[in-house]
Biopython code that builds the backbone (N, CA, C, O; Angstrom):
import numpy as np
from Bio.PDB.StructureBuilder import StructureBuilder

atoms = [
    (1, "UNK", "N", (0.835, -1.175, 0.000)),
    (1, "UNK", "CA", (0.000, 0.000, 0.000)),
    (1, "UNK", "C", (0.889, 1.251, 0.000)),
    (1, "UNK", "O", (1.904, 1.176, 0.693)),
    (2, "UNK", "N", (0.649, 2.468, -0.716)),
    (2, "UNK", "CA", (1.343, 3.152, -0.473)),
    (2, "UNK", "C", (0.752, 4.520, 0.283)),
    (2, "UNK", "O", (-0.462, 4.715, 0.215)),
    (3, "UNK", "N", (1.387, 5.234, 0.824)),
    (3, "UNK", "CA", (0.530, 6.026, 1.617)),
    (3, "UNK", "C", (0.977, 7.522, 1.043)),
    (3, "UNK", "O", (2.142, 7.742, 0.711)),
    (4, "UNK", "N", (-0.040, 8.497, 0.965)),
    (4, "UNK", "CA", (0.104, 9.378, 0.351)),
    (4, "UNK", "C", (-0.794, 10.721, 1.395)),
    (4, "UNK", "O", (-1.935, 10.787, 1.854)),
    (5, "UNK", "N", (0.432, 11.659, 1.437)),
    (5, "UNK", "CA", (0.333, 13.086, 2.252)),
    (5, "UNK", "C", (-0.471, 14.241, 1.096)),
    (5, "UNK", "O", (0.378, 15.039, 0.698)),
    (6, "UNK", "N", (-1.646, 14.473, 0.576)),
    (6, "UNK", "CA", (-2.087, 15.807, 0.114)),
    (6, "UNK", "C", (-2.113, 17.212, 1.034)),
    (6, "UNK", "O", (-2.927, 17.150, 1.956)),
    (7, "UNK", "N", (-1.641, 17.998, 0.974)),
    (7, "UNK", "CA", (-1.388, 19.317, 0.969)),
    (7, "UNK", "C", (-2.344, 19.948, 0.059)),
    (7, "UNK", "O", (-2.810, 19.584, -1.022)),
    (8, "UNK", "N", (-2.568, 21.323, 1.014)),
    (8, "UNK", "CA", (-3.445, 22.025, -0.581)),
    (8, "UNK", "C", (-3.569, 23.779, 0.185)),
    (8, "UNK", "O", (-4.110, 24.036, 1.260)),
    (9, "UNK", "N", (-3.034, 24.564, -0.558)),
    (9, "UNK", "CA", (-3.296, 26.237, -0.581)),
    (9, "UNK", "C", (-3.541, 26.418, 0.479)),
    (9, "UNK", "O", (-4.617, 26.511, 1.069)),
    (10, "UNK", "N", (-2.142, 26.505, 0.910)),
    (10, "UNK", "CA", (-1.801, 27.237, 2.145)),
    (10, "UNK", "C", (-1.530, 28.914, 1.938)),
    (10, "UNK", "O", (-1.084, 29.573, 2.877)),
    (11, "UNK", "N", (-1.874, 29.597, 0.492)),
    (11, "UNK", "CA", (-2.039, 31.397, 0.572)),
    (11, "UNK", "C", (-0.979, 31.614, 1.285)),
    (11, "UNK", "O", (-1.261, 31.706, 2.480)),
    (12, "UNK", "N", (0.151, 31.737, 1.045)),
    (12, "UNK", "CA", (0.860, 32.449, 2.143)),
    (12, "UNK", "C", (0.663, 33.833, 1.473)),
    (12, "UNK", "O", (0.270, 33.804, 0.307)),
    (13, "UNK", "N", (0.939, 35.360, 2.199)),
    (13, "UNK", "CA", (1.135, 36.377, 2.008)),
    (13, "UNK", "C", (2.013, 36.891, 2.807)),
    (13, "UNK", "O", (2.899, 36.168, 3.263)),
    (14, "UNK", "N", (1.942, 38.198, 3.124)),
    (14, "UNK", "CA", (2.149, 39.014, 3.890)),
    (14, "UNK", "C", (2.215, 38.944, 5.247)),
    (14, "UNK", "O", (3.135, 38.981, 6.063)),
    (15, "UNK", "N", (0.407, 38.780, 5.336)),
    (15, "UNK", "CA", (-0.104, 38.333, 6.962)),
    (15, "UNK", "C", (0.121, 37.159, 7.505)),
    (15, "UNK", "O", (0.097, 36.990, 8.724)),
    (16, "UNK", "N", (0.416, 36.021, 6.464)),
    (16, "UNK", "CA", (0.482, 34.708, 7.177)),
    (16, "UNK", "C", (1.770, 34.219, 7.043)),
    (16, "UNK", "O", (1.827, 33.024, 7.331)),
    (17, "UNK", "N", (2.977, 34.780, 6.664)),
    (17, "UNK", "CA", (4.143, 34.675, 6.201)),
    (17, "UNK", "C", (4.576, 34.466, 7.818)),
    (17, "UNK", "O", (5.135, 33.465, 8.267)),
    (18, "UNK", "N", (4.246, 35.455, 8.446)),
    (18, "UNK", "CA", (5.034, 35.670, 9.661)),
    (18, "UNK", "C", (4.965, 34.233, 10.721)),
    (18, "UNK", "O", (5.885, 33.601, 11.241)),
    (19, "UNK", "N", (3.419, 34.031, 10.782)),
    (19, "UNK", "CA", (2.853, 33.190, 11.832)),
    (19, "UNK", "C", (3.651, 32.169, 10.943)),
    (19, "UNK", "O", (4.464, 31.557, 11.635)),
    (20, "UNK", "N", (3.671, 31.704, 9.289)),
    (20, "UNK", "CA", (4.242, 30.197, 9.389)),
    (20, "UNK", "C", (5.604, 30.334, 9.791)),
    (20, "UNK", "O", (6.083, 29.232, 10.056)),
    (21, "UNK", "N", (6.732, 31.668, 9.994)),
    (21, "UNK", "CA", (7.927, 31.481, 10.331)),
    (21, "UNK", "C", (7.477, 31.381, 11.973)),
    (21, "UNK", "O", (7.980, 30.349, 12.417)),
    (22, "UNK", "N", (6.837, 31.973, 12.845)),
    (22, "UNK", "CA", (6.470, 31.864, 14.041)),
    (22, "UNK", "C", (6.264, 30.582, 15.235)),
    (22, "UNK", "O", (6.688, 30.242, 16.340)),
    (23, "UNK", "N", (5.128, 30.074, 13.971)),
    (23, "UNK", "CA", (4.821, 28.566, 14.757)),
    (23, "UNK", "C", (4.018, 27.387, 13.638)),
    (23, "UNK", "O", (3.797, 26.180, 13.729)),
    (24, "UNK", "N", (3.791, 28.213, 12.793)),
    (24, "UNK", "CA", (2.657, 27.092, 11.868)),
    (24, "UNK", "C", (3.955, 25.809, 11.123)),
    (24, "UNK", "O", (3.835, 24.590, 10.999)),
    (25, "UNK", "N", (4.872, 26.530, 10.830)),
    (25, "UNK", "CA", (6.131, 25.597, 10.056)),
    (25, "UNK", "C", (6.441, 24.339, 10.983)),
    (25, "UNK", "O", (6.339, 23.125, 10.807)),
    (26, "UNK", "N", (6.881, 25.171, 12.089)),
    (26, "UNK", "CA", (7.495, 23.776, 12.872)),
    (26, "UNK", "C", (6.536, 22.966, 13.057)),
    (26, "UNK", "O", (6.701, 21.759, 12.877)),
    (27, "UNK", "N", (5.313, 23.508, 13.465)),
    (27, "UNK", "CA", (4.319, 22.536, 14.122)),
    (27, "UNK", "C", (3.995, 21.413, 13.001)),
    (27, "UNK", "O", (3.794, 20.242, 13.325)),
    (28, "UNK", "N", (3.959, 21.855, 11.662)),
    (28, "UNK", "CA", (3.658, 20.969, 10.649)),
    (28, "UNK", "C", (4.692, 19.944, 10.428)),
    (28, "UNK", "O", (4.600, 18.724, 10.569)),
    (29, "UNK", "N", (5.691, 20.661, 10.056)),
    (29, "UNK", "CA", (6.777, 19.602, 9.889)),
    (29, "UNK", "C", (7.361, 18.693, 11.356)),
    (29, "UNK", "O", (8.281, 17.898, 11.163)),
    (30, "UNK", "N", (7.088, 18.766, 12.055)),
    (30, "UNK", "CA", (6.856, 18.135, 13.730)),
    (30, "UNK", "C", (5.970, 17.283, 12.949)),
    (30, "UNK", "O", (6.473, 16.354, 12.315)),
    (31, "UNK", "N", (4.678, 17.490, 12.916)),
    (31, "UNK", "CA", (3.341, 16.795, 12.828)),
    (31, "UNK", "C", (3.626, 15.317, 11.556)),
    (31, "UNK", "O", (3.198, 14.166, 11.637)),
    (32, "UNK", "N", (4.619, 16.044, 10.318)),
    (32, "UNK", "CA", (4.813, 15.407, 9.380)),
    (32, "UNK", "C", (6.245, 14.146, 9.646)),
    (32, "UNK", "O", (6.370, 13.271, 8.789)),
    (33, "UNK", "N", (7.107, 14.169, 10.704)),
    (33, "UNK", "CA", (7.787, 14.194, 10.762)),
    (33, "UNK", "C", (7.281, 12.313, 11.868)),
    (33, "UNK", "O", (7.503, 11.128, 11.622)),
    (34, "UNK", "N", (6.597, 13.012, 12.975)),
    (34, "UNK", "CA", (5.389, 11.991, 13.840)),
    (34, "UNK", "C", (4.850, 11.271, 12.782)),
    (34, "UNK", "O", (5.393, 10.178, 12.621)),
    (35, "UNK", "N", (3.977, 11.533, 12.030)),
    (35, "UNK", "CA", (2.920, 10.434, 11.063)),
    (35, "UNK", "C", (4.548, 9.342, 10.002)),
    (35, "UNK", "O", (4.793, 8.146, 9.840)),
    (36, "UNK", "N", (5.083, 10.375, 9.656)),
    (36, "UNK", "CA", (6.205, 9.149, 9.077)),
    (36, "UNK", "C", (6.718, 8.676, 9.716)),
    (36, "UNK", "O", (7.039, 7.644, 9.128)),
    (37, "UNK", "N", (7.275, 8.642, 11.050)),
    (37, "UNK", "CA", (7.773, 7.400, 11.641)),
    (37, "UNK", "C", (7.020, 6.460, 12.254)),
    (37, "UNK", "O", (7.580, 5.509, 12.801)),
    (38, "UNK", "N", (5.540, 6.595, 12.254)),
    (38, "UNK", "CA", (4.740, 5.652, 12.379)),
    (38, "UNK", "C", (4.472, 4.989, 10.980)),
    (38, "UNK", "O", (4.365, 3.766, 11.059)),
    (39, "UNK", "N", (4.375, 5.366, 10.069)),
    (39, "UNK", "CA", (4.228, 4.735, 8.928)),
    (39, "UNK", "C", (4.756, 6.094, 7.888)),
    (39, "UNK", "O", (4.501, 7.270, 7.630)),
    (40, "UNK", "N", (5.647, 4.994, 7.540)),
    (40, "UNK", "CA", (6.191, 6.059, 6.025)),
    (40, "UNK", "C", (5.862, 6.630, 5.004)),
    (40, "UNK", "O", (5.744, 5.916, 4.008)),
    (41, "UNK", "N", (5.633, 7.888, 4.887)),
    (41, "UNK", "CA", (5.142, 8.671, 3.809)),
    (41, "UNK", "C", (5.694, 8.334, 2.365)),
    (41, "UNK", "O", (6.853, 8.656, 2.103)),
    (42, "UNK", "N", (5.035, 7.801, 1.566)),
    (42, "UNK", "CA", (5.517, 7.745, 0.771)),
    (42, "UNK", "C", (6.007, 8.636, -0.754)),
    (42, "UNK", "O", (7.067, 8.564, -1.376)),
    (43, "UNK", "N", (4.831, 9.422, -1.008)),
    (43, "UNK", "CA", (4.726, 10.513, -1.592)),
    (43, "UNK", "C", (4.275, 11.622, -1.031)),
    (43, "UNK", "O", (3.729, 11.634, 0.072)),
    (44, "UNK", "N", (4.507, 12.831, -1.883)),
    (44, "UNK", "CA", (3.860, 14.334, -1.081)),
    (44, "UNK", "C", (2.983, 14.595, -2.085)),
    (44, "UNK", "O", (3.297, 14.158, -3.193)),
    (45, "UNK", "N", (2.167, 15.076, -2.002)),
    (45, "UNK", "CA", (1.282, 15.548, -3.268)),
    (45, "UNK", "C", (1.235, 17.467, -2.503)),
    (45, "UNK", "O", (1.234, 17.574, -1.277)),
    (46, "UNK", "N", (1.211, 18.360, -3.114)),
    (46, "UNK", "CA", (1.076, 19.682, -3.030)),
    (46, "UNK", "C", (0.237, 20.412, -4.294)),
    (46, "UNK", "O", (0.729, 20.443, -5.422)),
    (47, "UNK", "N", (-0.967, 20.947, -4.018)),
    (47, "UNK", "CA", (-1.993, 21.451, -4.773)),
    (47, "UNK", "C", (-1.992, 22.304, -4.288)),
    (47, "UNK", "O", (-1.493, 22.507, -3.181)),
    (48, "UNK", "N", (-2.851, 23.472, -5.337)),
    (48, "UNK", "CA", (-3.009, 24.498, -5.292)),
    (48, "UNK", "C", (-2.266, 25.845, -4.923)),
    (48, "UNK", "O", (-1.201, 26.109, -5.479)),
    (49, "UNK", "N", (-2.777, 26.632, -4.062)),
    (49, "UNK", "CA", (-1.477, 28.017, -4.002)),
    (49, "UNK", "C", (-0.830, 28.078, -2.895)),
    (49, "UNK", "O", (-1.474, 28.150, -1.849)),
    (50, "UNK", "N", (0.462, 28.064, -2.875)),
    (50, "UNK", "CA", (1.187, 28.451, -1.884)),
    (50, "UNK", "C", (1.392, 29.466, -1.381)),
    (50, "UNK", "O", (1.594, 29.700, -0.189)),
    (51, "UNK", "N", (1.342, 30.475, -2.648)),
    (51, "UNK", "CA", (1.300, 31.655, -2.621)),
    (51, "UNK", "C", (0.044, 32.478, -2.757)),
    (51, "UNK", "O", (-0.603, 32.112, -3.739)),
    (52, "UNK", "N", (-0.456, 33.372, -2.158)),
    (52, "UNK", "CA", (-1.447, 34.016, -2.401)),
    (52, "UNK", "C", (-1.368, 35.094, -3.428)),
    (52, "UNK", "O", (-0.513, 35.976, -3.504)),
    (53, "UNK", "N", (-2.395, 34.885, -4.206)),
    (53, "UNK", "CA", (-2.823, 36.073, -5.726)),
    (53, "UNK", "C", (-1.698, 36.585, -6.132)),
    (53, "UNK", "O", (-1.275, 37.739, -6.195)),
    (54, "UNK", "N", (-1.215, 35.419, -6.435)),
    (54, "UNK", "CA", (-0.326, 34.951, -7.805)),
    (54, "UNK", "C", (1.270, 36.019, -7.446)),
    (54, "UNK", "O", (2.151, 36.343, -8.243)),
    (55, "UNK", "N", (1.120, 36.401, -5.675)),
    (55, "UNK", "CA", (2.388, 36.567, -5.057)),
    (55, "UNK", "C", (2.390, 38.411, -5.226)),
    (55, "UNK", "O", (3.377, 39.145, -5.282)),
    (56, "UNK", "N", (1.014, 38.768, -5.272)),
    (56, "UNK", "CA", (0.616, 39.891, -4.969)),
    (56, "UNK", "C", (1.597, 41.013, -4.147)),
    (56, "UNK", "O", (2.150, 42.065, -4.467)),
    (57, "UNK", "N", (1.498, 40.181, -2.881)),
    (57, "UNK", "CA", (2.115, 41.234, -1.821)),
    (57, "UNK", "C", (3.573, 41.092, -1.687)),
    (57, "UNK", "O", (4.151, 41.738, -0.814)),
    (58, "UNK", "N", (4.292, 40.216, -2.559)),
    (58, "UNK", "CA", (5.685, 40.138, -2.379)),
    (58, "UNK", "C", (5.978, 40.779, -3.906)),
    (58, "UNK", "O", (7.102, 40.546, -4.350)),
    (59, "UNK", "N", (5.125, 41.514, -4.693)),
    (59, "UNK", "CA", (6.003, 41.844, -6.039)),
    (59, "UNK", "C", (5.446, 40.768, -7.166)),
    (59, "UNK", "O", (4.953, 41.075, -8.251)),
    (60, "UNK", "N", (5.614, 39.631, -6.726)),
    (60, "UNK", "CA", (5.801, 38.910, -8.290)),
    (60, "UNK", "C", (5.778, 37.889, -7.157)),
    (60, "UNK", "O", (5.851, 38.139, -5.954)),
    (61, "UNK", "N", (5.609, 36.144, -8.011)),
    (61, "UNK", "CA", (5.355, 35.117, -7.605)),
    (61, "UNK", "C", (6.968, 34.429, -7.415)),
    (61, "UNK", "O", (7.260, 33.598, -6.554)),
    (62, "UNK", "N", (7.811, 34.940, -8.335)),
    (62, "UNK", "CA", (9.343, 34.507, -7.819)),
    (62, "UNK", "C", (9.506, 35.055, -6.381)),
    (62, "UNK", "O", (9.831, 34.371, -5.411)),
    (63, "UNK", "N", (9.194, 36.589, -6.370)),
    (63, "UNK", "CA", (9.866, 36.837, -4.880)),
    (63, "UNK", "C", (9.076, 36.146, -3.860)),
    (63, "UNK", "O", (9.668, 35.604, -2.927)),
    (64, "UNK", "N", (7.712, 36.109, -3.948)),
    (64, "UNK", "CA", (7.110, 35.010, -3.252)),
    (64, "UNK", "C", (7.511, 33.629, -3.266)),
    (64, "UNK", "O", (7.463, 33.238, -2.100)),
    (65, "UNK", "N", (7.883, 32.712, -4.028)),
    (65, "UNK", "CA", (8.564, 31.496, -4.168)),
    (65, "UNK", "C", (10.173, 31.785, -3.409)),
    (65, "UNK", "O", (10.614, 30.990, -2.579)),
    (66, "UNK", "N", (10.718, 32.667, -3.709)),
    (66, "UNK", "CA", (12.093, 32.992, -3.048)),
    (66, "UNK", "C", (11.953, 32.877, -1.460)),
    (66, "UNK", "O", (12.432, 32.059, -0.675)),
    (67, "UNK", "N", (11.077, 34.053, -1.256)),
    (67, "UNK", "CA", (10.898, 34.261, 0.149)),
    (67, "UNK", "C", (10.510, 33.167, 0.979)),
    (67, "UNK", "O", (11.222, 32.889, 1.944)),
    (68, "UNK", "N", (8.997, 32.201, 0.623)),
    (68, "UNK", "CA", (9.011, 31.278, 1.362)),
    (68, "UNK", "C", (9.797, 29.886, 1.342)),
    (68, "UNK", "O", (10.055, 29.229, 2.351)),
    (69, "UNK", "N", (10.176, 29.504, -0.118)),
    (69, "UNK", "CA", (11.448, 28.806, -0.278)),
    (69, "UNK", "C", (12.229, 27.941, 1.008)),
    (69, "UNK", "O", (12.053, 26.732, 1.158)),
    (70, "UNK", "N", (13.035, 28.687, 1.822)),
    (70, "UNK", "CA", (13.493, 27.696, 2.973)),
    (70, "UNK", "C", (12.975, 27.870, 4.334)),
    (70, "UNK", "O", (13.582, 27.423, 5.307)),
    (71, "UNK", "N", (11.645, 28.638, 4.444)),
    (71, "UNK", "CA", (10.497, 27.858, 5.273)),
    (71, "UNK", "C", (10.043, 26.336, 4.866)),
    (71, "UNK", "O", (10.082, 25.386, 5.648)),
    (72, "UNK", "N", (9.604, 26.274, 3.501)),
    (72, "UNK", "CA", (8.853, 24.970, 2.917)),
    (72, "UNK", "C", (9.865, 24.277, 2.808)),
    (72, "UNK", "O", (9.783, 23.127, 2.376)),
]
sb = StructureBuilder()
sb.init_structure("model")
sb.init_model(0)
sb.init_chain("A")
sb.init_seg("    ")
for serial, (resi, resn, name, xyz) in enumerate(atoms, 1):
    if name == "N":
        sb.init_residue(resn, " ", resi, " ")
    sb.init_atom(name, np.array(xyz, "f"), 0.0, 1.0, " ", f" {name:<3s}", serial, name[0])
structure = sb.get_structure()
């Protein structure tokens, strides 16, 4: 069987940029980190936007991809 993690549009912006450097990051990757050593993740699947409106509040969707980059 293989087991599979979906993700989906987490919007980051401006406003929520901060809280995932704050506490939302670790807690997830903690959370992700627990479910695979009980049983191994096998794939990640990631849908939809990471970025909010197409990276609006950072300029452009690169500086948005840049910026959150080594949070994700």
């Amino acid at each position: 069987m293989i087991r599979i993690l979906h993700l989906t549009d987490f919007h980051l912006n401006n406003k929520t940029i901060k809280d995932w450097d704050d506490f939302l990051g670790d807690a997830l990757f903690n959370k992700l980190e627990e479910l695979h050593k009980d049983t191994p993740i096998d794939l990640v699947l990631f849908t939809g936007d990471m970025i909010d409106k197409a990276g609006y509040d950072f300029g452009s969707v690169k500086n948005g991809l840049e910026l959150s980059s080594p949070q994700i």
